[in-house]
C-alpha positions in Angstrom: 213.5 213.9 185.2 215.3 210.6 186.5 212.0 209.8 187.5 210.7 209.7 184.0 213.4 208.1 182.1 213.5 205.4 184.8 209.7 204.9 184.2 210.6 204.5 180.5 213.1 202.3 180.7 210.9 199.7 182.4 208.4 199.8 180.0 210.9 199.1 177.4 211.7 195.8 179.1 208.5 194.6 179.2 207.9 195.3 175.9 211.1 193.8 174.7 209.8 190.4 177.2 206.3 190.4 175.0 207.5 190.5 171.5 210.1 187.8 172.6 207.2 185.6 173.9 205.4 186.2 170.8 208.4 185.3 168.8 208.4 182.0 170.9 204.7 181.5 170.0 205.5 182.2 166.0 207.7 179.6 166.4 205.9 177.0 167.6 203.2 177.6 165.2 205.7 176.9 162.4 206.2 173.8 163.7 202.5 172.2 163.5 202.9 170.6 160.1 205.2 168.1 162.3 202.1 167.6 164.8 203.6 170.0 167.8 201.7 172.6 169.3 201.9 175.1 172.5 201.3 172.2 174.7 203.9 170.0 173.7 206.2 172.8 174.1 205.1 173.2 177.4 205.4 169.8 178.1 201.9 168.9 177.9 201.1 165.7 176.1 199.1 165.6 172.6 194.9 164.4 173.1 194.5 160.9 172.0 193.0 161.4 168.9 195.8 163.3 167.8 198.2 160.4 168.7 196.1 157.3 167.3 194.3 157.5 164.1 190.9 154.9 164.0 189.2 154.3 160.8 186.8 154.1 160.5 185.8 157.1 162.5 184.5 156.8 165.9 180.5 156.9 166.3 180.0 156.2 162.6 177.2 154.4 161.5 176.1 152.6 158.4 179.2 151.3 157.8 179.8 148.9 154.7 180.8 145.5 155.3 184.1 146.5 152.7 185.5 149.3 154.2 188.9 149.3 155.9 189.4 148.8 159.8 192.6 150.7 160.6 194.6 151.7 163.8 197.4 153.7 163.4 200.2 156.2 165.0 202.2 158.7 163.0 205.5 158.2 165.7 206.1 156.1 168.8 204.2 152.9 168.5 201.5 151.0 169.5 201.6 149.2 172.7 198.2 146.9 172.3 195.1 147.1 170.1 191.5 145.5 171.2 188.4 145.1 169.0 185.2 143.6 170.1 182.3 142.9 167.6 178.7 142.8 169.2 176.2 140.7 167.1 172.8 138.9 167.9 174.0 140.2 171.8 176.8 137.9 171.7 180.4 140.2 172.2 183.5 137.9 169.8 186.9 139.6 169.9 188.2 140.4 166.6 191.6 139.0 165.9 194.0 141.7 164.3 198.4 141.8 164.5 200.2 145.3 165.2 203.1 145.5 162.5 206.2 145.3 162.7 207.4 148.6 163.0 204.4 149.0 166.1 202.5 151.6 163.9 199.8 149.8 162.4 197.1 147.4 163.6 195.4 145.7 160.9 192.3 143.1 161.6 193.1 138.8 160.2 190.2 139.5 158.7 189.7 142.6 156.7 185.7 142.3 155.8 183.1 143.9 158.5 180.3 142.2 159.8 176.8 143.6 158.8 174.2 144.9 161.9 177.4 144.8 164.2 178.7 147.1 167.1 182.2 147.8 167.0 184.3 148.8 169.9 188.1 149.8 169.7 190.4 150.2 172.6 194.3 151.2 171.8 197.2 152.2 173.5 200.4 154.1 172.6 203.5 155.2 173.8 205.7 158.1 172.0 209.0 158.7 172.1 209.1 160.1 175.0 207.5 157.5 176.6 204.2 158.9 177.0 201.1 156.9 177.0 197.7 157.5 175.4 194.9 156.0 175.0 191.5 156.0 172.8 188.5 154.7 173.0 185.8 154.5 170.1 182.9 152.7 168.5 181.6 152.7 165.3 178.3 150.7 163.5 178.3 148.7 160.7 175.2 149.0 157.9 171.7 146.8 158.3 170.8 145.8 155.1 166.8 145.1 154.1 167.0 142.0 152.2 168.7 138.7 153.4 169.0 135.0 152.0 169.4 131.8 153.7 169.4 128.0 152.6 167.6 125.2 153.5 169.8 122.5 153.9 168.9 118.8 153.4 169.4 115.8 154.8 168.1 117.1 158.2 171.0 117.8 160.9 172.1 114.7 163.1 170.3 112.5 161.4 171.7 108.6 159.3 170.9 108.4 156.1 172.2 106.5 153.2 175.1 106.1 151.0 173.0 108.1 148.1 172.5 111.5 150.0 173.1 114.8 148.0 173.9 117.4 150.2 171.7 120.0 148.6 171.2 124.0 149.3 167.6 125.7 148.5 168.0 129.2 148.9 164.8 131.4 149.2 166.6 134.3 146.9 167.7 134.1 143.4 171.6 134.2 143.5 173.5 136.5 141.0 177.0 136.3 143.0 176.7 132.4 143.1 181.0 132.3 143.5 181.2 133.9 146.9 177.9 131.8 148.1 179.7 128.8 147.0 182.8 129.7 148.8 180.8 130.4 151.9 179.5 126.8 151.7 182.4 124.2 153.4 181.1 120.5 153.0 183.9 118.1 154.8 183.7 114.3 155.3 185.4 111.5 157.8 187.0 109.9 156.2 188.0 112.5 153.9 186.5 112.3 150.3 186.6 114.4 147.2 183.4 116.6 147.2 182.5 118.9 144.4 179.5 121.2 144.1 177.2 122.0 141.1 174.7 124.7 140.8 171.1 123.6 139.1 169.9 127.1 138.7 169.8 130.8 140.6 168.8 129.1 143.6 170.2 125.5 144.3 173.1 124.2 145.2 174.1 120.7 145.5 177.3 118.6 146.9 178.6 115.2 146.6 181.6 112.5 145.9 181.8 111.3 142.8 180.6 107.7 143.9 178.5 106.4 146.8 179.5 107.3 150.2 181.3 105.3 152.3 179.4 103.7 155.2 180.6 105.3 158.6 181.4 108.6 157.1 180.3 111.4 159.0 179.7 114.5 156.9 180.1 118.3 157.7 178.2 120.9 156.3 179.5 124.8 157.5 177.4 127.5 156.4 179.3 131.3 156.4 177.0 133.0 154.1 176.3 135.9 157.3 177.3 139.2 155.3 178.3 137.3 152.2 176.5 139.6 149.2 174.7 137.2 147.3 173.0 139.7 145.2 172.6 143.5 144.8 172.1 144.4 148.3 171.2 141.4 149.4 173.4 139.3 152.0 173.2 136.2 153.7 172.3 135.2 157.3 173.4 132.0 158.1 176.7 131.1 160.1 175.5 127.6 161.2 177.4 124.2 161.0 175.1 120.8 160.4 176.2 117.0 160.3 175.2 113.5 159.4 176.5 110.2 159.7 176.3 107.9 156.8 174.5 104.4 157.4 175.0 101.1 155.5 174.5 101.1 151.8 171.4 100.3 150.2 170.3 100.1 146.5 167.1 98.9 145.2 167.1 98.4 141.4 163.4 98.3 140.0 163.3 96.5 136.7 160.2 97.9 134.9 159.7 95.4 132.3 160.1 92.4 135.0 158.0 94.2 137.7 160.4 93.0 140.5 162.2 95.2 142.6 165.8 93.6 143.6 166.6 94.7 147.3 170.3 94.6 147.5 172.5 95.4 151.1 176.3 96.2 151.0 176.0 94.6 147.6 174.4 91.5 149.0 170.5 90.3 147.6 168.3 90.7 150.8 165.1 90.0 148.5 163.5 90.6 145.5 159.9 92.0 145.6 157.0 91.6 143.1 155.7 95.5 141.8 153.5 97.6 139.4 155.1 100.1 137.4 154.2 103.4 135.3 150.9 102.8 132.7 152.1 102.9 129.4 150.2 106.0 129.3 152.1 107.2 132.3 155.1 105.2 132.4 157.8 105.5 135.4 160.9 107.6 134.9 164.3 105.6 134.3 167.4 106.2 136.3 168.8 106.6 139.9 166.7 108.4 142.5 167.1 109.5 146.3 164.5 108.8 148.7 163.9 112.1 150.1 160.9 111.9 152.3 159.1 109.0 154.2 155.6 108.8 155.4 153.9 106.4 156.9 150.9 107.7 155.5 149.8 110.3 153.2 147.1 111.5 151.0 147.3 111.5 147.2 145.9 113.6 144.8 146.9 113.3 141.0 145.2 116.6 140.4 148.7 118.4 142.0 150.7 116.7 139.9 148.7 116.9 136.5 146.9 114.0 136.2 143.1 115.6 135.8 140.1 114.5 134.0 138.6 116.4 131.2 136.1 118.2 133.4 138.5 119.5 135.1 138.8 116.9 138.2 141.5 114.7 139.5 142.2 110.9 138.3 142.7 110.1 141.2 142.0 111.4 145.1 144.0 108.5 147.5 143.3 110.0 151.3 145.4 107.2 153.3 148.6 105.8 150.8 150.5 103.6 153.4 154.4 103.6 153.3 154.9 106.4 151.0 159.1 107.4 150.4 159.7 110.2 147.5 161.9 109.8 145.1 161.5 113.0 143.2 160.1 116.5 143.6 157.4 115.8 140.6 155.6 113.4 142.6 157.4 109.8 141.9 156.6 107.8 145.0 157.5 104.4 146.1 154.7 103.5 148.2 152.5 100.8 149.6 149.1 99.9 146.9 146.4 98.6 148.6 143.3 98.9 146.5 144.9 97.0 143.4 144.1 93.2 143.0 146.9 91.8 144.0 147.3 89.4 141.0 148.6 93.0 139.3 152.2 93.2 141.3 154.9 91.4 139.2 152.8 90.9 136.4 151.8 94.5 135.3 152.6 98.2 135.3 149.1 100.1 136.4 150.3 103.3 138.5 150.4 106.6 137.2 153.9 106.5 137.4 155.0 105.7 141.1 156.2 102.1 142.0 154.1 100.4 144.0 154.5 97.4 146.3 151.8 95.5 148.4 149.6 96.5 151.1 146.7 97.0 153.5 144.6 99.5 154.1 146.4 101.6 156.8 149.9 99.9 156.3 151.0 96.3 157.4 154.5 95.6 158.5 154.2 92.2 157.0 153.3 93.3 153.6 156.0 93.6 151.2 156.1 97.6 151.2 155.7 97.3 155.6 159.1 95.4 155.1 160.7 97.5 152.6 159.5 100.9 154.3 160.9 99.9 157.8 164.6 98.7 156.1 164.6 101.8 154.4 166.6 105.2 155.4 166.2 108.8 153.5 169.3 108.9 150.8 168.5 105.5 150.1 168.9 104.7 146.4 166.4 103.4 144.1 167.5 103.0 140.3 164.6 102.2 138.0 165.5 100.5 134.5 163.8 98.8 131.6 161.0 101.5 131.6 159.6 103.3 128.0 160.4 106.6 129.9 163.0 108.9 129.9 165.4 109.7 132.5 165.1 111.2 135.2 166.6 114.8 135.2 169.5 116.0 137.8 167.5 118.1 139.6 164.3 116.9 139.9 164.5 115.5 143.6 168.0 114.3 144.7 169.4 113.2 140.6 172.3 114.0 140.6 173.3 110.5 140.6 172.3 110.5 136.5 174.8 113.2 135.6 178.5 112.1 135.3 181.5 113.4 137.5 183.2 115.5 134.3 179.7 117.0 134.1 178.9 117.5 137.5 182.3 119.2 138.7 181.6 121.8 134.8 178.7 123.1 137.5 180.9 124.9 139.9 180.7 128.7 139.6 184.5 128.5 141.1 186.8 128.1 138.0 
């Protein structure tokens, strides 16, 4: 009988030891809304992910270039944060600052990078002093469609005091105030630059007078990820430069047929020309020589001037000394097949100026000498002509449009 009871007795102990272990246990599931859990009454650090939150989550993909990058801890704080964006297989770090309280890490820069890798390494410590550590990765979205700009004058190279920075994108841009704000044009010494946009898809920079000779010019691109329409984002993150050479302004007098050749406001010649046809006169105004050839073929057919059967005016294989002065086909250029009793008595051309030449370009002739004292951004301003003149944006005009009107152009307000 002892036997027995004693029996019972033990088994009443052990029961009495379960239930109070599985009061224990109640208890510490009571307490997960504050984050603890069986281990960490046991001692037993949290897992990392529990400790320090990443957004965005780790192994996503697709991300968009506006959501938030975010490292965080609920308690203790963070002891160091480091982000690493791989692009075009080049790693950059990504700077960020950990708040002041240690529970936060935010990036400098709170836009993501498009087709980008990113990899995030933190560390923590608790309260209690405990370290932990987490390690993810996460993608960022690859979109289709992309735009870049073409950028003239040509990097590196000297041009004259009448450049126009200009921008020629190969998309139509609908967001045109966060492409311009992408777009950093700086000079030395430093200058007053202002942009103007012609239409959806150029842009154009420059001072409101001439620039100085010596000035060296800087043009950053940081349209890469900038949205310049519905789903479409730039490229570029390039930087481009160009020294400024001595000033040089040509004025072409029309009515006279001279052209006077002035250099750092000083008379270096004046040279005898042929004008625009009164049929086809020669636009009025300041123009940017924008391209020089020393030879070139001409056909009027491409720019309008056709027969009534249907064929060109005129068909010139070899034109010597050709420089452009605007996108519509006004040349400067070197005439050879004219009698040359015609320059500075008459206006023949189709509308281009033309000086003296020979066949295949002589360095002697009038438009040999002018050609090889010429640079691209070089102005020539045409007066006196029965024509219009010439519009801001055909070639480099912007010269024509007045500094009120130009700076009205920004899409900035």
């Amino acid at each position: 009988m002892r036997h027995v009871q004693g029996r019972a007795r033990r088994a009443g102990a052990v029961l009495a030891a379960v239930l109070t272990w599985a009061g224990l246990l109640a208890g510490v599931t009571g307490c997960t809304s504050d984050g603890g859990d069986v281990d960490q009454m046991l001692g037993k650090p949290p897992a990392p992910e529990d400790v320090i939150r990443v957004l965005p989550d780790d192994r996503s993909k697709g991300v968009r270039p506006d959501d938030r990058l975010l490292v965080q801890v609920r308690g203790g704080h963070l002891e160091s944060v480091k982000v690493v964006k791989s692009q075009d297989a080049q790693e950059f770090p990504v700077p960020g600052h950990i708040s002041k309280d240690g529970r936060r890490w935010e990036p400098v820069d709170p836009g993501l990078s498009l087709a980008a890798k990113y990899t995030i390494d933190a560390v923590a410590v608790d309260g209690q002093g405990r370290r932990s550590a987490r390690h993810t990765t996460f993608t960022t979205y690859v979109p289709e469609e992309r735009f870049i700009g073409y950028v003239t004058p040509e990097n590196r190279s000297t041009v004259g005091t009448g450049m126009i920075v200009s921008l020629e994108f190969n998309r139509e841009i609908e967001n045109r105030a966060a492409v311009e704000r992408a777009v950093q044009v700086t000079a030395e010494p430093a200058v007053e630059i202002r942009p103007h946009w012609f239409h959806k898809s150029r842009l154009d920079f420059r001072p409101e007078h001439y620039w100085k000779p010596g000035t060296q010019v800087t043009v950053a691109l940081r349209l890469r990820d900038v949205e310049g329409a519905p789903g479409v984002y730039g490229l570029q993150y390039k930087t481009f430069s160009f020294t400024v050479g001595r000033h040089q302004v040509s004025v072409v007098d029309a009515a006279e047929h001279t052209m006077e050749v002035r250099r750092d406001g000083e008379l270096l010649t004046t040279v005898p020309i042929t004008a625009g046809a009164p049929k086809n006169t020669t636009y009025n105004g300041k123009m940017v020589v924008t391209e020089m050839l020393e030879l070139t073929r001409m056909n009027g057919a491409t720019v309008g001037f056709k027969k009534a059967n249907g064929k060109s005016e005129y068909d010139i294989p070899d034109v010597p000394h050709a420089m452009r002065l605007t996108d519509s086909g006004t040349f400067l250029h070197g005439n050879y097949w004219a009698d040359a009793s015609i320059f500075g008595r008459s206006n023949v051309s189709h509308g281009c100026v033309g000086l003296r030449d020979v066949k295949g370009g002589g360095s002697e002739t009038p438009a040999g000498w002018f050609f090889d004292r010429s640079l691209i951004g070089d102005v020539v301003e045409v007066v006196r002509s029965n024509d219009k003149k010439v519009a801001p944006d055909n070639g480099l005009g912007g010269w024509n449009m007045g500094w009120k009107e130009w700076k009205a152009g920004s899409a900035v307000k």
